[in-house]
The first five atom37 places (N, CA, C, CB, O) and aatype in JSON, in Angstrom:
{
  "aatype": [20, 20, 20, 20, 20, 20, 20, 20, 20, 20, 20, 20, 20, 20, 20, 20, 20, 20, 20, 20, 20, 20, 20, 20, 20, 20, 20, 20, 20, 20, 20, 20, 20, 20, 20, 20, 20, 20, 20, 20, 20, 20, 20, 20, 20, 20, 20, 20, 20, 20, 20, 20, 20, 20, 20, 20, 20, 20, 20, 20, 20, 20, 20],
  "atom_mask": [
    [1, 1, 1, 1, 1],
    [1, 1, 1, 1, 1],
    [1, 1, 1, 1, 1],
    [1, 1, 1, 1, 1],
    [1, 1, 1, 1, 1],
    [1, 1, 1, 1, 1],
    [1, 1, 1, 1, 1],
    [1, 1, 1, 1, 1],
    [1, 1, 1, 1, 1],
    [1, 1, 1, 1, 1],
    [1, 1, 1, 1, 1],
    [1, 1, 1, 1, 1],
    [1, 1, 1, 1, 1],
    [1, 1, 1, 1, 1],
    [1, 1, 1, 1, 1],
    [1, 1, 1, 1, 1],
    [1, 1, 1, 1, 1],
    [1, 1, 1, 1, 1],
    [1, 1, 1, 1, 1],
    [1, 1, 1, 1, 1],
    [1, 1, 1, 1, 1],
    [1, 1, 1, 1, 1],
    [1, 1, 1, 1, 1],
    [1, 1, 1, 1, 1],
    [1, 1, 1, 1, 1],
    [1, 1, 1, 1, 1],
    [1, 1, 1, 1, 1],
    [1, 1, 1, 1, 1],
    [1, 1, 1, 1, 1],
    [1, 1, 1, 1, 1],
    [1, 1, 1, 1, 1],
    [1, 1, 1, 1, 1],
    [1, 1, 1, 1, 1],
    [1, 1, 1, 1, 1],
    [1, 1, 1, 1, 1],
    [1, 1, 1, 1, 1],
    [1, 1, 1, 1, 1],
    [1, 1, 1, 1, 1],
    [1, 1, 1, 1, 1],
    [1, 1, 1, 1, 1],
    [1, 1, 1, 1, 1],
    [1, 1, 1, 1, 1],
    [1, 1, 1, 1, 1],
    [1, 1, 1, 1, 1],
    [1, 1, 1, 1, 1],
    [1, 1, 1, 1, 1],
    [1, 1, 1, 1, 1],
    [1, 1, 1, 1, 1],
    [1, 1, 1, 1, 1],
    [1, 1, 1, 1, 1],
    [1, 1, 1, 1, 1],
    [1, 1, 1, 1, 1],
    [1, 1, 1, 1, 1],
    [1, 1, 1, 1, 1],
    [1, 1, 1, 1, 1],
    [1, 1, 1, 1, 1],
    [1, 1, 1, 1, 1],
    [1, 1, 1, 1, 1],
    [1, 1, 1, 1, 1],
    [1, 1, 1, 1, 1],
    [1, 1, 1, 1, 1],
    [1, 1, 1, 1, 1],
    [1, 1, 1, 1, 1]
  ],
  "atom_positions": [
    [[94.29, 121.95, 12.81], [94.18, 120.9, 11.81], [92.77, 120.34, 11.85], [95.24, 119.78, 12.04], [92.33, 119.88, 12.9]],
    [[91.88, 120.37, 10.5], [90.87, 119.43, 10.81], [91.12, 118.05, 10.43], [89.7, 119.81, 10.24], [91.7, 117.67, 9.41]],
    [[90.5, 117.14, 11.6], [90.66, 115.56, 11.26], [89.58, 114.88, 10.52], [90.79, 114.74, 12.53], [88.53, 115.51, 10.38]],
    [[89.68, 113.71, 10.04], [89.6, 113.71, 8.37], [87.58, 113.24, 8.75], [91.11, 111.98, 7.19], [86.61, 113.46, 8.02]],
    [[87.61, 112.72, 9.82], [86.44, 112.34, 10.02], [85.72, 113.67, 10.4], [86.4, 111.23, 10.99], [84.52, 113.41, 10.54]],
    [[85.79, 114.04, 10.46], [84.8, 115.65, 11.35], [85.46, 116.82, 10.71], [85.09, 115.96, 13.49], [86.46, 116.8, 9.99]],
    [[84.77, 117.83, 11.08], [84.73, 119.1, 11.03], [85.04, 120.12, 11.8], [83.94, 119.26, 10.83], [85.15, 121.32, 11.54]],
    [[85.2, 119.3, 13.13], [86.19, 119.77, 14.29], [87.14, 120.65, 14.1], [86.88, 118.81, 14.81], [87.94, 120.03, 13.4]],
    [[87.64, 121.86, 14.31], [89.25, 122.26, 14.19], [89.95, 122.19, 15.59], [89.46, 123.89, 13.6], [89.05, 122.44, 16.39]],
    [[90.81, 122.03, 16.1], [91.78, 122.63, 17.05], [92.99, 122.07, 16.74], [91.48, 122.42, 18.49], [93.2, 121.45, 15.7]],
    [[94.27, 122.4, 18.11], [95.29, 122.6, 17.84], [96.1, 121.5, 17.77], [95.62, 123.4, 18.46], [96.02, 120.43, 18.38]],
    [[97.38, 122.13, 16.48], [98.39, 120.71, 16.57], [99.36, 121.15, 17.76], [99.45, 120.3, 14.92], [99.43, 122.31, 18.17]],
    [[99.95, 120.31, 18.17], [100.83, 120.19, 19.02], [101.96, 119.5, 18.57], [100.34, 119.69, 20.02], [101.92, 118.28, 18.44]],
    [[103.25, 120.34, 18.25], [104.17, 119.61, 18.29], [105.14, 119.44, 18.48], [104.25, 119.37, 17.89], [105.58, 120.57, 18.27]],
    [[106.11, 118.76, 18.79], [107.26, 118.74, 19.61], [108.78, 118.47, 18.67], [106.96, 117.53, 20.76], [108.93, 117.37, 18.13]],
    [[109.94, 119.65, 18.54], [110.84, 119.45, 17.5], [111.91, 119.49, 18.45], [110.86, 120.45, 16.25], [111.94, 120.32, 19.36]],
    [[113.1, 118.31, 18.18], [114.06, 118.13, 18.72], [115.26, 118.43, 17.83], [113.94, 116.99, 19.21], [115.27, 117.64, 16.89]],
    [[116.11, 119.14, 17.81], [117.22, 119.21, 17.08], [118.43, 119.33, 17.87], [117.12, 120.2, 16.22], [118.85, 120.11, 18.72]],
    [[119.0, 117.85, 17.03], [120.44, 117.89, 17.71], [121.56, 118.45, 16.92], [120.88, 116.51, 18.08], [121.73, 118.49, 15.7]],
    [[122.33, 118.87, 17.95], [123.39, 119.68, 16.65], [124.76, 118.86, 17.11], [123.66, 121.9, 16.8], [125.0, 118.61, 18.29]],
    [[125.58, 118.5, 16.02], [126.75, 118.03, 16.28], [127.73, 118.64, 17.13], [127.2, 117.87, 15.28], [127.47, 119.8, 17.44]],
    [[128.79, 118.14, 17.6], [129.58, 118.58, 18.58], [131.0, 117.48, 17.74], [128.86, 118.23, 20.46], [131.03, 116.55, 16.94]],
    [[132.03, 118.34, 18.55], [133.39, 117.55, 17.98], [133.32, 117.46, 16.4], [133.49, 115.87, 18.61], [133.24, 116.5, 15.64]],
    [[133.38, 118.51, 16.25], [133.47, 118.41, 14.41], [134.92, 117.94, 14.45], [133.23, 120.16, 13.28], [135.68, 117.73, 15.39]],
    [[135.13, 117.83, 12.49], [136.62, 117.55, 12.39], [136.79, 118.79, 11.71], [137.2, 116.14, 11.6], [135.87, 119.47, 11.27]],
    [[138.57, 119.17, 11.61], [138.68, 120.39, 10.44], [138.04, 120.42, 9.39], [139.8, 120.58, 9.89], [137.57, 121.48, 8.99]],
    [[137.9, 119.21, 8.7], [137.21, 119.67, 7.23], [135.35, 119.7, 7.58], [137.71, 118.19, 5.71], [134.58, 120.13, 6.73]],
    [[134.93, 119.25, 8.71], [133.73, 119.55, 8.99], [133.37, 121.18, 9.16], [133.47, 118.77, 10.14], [132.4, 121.81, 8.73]],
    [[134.4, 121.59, 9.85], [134.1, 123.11, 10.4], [134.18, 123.76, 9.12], [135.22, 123.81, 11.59], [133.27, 124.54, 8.88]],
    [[135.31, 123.58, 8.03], [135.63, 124.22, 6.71], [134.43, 124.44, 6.03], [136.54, 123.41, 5.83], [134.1, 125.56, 5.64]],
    [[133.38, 122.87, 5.78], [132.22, 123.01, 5.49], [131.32, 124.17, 6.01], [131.81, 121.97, 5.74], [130.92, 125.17, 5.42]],
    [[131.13, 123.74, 7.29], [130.3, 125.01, 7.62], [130.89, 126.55, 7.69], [129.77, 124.76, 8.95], [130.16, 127.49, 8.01]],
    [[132.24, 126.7, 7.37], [132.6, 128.17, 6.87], [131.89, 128.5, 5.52], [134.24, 128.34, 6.63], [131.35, 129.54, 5.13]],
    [[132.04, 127.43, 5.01], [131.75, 127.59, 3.32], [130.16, 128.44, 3.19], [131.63, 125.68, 2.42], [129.66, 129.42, 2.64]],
    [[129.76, 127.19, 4.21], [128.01, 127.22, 4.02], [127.82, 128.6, 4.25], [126.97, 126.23, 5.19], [127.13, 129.19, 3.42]],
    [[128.39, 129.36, 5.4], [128.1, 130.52, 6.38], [128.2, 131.67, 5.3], [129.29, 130.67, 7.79], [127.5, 132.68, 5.36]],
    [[129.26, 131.4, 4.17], [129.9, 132.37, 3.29], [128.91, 132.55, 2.24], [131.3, 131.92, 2.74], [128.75, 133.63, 1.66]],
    [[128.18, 131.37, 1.96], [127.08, 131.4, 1.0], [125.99, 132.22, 1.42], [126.58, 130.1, 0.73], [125.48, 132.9, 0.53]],
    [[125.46, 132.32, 2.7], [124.36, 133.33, 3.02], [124.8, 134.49, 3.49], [123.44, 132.9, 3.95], [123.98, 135.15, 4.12]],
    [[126.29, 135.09, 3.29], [126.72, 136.45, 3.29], [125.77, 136.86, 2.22], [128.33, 136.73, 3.02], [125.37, 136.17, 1.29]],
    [[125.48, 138.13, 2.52], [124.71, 138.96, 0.9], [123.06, 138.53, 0.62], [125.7, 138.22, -0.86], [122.24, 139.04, -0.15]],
    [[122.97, 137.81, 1.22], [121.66, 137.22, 0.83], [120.73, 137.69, 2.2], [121.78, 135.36, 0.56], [121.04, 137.44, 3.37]],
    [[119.54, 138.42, 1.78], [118.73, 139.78, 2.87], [118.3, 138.68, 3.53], [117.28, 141.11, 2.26], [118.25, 138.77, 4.76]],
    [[117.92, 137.55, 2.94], [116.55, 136.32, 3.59], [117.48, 136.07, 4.94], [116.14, 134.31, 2.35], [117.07, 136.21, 6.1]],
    [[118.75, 135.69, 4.56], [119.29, 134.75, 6.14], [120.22, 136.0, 6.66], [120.54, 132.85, 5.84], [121.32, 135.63, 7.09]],
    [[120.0, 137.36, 6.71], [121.12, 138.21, 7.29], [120.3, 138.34, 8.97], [121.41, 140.0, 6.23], [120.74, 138.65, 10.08]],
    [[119.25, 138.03, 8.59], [118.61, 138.17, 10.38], [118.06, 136.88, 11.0], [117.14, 139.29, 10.53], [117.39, 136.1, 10.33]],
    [[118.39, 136.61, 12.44], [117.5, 135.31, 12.62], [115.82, 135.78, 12.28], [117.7, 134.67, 14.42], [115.4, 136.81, 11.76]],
    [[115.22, 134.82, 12.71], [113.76, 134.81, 13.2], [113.49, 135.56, 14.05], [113.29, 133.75, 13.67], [112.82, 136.58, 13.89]],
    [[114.14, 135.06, 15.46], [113.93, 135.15, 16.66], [114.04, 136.61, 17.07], [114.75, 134.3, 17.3], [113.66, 137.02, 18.16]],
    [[114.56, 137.33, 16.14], [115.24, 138.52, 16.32], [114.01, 139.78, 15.44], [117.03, 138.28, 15.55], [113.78, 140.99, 15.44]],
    [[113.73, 139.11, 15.09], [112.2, 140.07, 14.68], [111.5, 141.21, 15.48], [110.99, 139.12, 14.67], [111.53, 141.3, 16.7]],
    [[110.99, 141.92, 14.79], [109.83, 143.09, 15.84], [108.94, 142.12, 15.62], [109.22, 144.97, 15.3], [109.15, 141.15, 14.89]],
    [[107.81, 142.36, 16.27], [106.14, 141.86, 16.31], [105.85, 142.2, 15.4], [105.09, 142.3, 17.24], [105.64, 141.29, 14.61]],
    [[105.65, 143.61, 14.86], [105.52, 144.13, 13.61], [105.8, 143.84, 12.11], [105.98, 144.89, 13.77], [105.07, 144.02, 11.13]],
    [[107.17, 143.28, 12.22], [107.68, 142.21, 10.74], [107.06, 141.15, 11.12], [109.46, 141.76, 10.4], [106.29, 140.72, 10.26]],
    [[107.1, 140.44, 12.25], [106.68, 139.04, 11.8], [105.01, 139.49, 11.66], [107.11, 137.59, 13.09], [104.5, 138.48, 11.17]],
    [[104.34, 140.11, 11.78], [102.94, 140.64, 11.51], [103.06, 140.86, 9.92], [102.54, 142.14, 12.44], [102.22, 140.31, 9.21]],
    [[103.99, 141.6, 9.37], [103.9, 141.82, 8.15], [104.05, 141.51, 7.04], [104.13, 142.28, 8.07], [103.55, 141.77, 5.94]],
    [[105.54, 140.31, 7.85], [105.66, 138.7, 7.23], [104.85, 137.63, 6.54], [105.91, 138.03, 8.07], [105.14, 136.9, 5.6]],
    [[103.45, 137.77, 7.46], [102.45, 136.83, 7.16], [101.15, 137.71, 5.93], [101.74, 136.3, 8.88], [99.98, 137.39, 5.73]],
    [[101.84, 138.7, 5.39], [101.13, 139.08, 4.36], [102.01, 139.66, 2.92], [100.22, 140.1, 4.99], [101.66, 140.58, 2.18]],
    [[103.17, 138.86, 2.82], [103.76, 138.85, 1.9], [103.85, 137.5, 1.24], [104.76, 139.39, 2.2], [104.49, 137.36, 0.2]]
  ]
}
């Protein structure tokens, strides 16, 4: 990131916390069946991230 006074570049640093619920209710979990059913078929969410070659995510960043 450059900062607004200078011309400096270096790195951001940042820190992401995600909490995920616990103790759903039935119609909570129903929801997230629903949701899960919506990204059946769809190529974008059939793979995580994490699950990548080096190579896609290399090839990723030029599409």
């Amino acid at each position: 990131m450059t900062p607004v006074r200078t011309t400096m570049k270096g790195d951001l640093i940042c820190r992401v916390v995600i909490e995920t619920p616990v103790n759903l209710t039935r119609e909570q979990k129903d929801l997230l069946r629903q949701f899960q059913d919506t990204l059946d078929g769809d190529s974008k969410h059939q793979q995580s991230p994490h699950k990548k070659s080096f190579f896609k995510k290399i090839g990723d960043l030029f599409d």
